[in-house]
Each structure stands twice: as structure tokens, then as C-alpha cells.
N, C-alpha and C positions, 0 to 999 in steps of 0.2 A: 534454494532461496529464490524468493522472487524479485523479481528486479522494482527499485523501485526508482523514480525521478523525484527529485527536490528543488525547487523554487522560490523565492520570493516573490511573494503576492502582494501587489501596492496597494491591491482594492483591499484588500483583508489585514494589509499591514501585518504578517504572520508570512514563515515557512509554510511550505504544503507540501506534504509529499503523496505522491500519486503512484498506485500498483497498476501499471496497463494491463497485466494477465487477468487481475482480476475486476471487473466491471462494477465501477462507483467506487472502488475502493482507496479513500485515500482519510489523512489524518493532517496537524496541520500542528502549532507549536509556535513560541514565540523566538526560539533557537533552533538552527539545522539540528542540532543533537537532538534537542528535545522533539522535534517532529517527525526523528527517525527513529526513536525511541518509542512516542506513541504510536508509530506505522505499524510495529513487532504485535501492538495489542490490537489496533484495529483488523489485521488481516486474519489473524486468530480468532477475534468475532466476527468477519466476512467468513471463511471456513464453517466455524460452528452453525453459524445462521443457514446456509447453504445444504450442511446434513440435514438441518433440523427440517429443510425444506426440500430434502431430495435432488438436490440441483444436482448439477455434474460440478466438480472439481477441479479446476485444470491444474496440470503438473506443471511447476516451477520450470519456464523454459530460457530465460534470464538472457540476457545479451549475451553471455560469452557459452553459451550451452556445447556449442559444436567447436570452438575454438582446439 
């Protein structure tokens, strides 16, 4: 799973949640729930759009990888 952080943004007035593994990738939501819930969809289409462009993939290496 990839790690992700969530926030309150004063400028967006909105949750955001942010994927650091994966580059731009983030989603946002007017509840924590609801913007970790959109997170599940957006990194799924960061993924797809990435094969569809040959990109490299990186492996989920999450905060607690080596714990």
C-alpha cells in the first residue's frame, strides 16, 4: 500500500490527501474519509495512466516497509 498524508487545506477549504511515492499524485474531499476514499481511485488512475505511458512504477514502500 502506498503511504499516504492527509491534511486540511485552509486555501481549498477541503481535505487533501497526498501519495509521496507517487509524483502529483494526490485527491482531496470534503471529509478525511471521503478524501481517502477518493485517494484508493485516484492512484489507480495515476498507475493506469503511467502503463499507458510506459513510465516506471514504483513499488509501495510506505513508512513502515523495513519496521
Amino acid at each position: 500500500m502506498y503511504e499516504r498524508v492527509i491534511y486540511w487545506s485552509k486555501e481549498d477549504k477541503c481535505w487533501v490527501v497526498v501519495v509521496p511515492e507517487l509524483a502529483g499524485c494526490q485527491a482531496d474531499g470534503e471529509t478525511a474519509q471521503e478524501a481517502l476514499h477518493n485517494s484508493d481511485r485516484i492512484i489507480q488512475e495515476w498507475i493506469d495512466t503511467a502503463k499507458m505511458l510506459g513510465r516506471e512504477i514504483p513499488e509501495p514502500v510506505g513508512r513502515y516497509a523495513f519496521a
